[in-house]
Backbone as a chain_set.jsonl record, in Angstrom:
{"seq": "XXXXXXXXXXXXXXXXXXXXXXXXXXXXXXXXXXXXXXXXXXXXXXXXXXXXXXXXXXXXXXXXX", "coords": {"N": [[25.803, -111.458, 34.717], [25.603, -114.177, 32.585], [24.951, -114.561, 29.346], [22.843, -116.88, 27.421], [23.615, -117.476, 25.146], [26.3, -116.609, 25.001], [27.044, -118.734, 26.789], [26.085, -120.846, 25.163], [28.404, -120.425, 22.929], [30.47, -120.438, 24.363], [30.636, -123.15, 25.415], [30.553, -124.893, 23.106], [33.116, -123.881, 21.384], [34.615, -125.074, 22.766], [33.98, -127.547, 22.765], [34.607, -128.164, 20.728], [37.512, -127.924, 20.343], [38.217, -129.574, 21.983], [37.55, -131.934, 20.331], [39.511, -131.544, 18.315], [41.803, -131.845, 19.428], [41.826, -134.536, 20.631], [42.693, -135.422, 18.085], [45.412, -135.416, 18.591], [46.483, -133.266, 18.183], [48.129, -130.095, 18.64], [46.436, -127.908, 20.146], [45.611, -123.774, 19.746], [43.876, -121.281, 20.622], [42.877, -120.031, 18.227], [42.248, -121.522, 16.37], [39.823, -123.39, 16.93], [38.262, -121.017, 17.338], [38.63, -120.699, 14.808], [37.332, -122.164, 13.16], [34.453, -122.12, 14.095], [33.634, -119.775, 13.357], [33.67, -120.561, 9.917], [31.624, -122.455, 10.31], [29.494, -120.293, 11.367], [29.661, -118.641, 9.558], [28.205, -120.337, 7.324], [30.147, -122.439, 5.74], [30.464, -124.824, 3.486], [31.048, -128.081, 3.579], [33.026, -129.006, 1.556], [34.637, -126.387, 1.088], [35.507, -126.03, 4.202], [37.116, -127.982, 4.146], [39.062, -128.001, 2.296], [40.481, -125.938, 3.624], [40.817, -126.123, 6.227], [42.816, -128.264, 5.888], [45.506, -127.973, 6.289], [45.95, -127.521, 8.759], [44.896, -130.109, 9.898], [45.642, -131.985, 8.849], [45.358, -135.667, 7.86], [43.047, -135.607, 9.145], [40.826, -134.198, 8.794], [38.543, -134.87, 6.898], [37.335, -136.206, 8.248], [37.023, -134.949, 10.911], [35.518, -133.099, 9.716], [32.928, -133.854, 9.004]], "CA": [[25.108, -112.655, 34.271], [26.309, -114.719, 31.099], [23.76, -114.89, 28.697], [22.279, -118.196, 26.944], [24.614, -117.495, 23.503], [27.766, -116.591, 25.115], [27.257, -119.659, 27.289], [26.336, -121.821, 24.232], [29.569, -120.178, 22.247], [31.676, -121.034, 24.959], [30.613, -124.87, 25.441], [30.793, -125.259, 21.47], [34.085, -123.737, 21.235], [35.25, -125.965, 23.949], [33.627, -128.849, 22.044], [35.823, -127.92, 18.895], [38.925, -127.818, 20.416], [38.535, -131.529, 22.489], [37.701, -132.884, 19.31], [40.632, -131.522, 17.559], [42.476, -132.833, 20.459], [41.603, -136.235, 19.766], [43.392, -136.323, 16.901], [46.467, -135.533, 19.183], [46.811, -131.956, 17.252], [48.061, -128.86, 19.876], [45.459, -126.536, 19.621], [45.781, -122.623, 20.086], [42.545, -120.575, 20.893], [42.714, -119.439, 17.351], [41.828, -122.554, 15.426], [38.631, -123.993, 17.345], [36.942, -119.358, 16.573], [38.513, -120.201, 12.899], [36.359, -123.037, 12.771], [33.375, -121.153, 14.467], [33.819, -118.979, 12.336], [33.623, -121.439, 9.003], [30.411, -122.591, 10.534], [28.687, -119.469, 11.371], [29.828, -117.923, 7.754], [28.031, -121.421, 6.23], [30.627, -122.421, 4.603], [30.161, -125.774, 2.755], [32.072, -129.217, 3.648], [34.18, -129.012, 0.771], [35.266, -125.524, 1.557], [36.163, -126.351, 4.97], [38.478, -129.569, 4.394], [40.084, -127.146, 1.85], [40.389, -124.365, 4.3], [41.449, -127.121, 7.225], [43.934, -129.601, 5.499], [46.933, -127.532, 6.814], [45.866, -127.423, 10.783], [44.543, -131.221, 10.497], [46.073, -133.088, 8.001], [44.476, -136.411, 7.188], [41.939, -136.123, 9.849], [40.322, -133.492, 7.871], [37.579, -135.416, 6.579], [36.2, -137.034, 9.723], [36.574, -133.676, 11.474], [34.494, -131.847, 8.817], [32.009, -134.634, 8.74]], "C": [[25.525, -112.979, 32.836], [24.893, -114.768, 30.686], [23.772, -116.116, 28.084], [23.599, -118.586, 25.261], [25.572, -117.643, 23.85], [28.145, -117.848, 26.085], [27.1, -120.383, 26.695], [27.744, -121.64, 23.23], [30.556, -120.897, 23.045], [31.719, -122.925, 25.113], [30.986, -125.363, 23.663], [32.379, -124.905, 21.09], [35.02, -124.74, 22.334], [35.149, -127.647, 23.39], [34.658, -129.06, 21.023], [37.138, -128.396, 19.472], [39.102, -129.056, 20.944], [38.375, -132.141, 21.453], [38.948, -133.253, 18.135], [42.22, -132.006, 18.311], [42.368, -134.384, 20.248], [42.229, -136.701, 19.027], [44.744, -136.17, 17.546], [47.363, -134.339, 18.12], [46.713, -131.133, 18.351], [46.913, -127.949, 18.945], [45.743, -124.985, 20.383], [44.151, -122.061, 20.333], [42.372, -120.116, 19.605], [41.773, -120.682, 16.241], [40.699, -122.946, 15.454], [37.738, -122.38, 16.91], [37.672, -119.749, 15.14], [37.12, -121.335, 12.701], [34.979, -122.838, 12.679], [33.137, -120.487, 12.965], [33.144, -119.347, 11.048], [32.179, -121.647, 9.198], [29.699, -121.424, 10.08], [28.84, -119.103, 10.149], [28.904, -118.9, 6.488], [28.668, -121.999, 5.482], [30.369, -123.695, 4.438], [31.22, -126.918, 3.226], [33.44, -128.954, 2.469], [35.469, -127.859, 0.765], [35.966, -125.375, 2.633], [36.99, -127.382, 5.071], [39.351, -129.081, 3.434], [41.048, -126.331, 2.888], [41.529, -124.931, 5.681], [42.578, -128.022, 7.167], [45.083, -129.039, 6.226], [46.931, -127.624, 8.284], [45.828, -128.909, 10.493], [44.704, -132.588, 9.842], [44.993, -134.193, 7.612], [43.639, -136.692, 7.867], [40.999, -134.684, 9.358], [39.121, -134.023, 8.047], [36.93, -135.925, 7.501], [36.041, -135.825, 10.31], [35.226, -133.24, 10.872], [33.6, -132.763, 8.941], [31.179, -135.136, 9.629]], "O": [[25.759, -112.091, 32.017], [23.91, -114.954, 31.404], [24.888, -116.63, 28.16], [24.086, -119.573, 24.71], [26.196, -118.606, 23.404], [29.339, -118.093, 26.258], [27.804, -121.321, 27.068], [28.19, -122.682, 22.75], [31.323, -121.756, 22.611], [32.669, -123.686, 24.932], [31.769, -126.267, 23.369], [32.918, -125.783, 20.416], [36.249, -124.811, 22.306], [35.926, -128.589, 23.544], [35.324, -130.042, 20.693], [37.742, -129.317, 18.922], [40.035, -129.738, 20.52], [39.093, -133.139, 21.396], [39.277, -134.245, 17.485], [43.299, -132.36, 17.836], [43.087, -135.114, 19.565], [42.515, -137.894, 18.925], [45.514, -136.951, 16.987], [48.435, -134.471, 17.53], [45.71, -131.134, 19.065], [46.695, -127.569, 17.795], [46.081, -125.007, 21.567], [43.286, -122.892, 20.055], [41.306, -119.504, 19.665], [40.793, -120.449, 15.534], [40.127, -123.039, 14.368], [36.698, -122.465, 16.257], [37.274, -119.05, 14.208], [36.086, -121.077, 12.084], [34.288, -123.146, 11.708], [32.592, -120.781, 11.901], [32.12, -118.715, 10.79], [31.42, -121.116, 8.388], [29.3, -121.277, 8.925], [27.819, -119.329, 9.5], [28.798, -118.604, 5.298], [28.134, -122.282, 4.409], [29.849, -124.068, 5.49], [32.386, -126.522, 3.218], [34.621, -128.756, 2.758], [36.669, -128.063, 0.575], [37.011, -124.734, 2.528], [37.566, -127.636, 6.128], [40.485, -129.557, 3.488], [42.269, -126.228, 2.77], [42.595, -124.426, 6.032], [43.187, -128.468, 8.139], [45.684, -129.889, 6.882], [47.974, -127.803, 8.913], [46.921, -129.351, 10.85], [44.243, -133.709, 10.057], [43.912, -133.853, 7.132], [43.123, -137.798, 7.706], [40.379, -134.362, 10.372], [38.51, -133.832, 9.099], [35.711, -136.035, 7.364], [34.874, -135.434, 10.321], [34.147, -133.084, 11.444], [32.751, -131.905, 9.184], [30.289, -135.909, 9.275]]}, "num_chains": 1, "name": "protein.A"}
């Protein structure tokens, strides 16, 4: 039986990665848990569009936002 977390992790990580799709950016399985990641750690908008500019170029800012 999946539990309630690892079935909300997986829809959220699934969320991440269609959105970063969108911008018509390949995604790897690594990028959508760095992002996770970013989240869960709290990190701050400004820290993540630092942290992000290199995966998402100038869609950065709408991502993070």
């Amino acid at each position: 039986m999946v539990s309630h977390n690892s079935e909300f992790t997986r829809k959220l990580r699934a969320a991440v990665r269609a959105k970063i799709e969108e911008y018509g950016i390949d995604v790897d399985d690594e990028l959508p848990d760095y992002v996770m990641i970013m989240v869960g750690n709290k990190k701050d908008k400004t820290r993540m569009k630092t942290d992000l500019k290199l995966f998402l170029g100038d869609n950065t800012t709408s991502f993070v936002e």
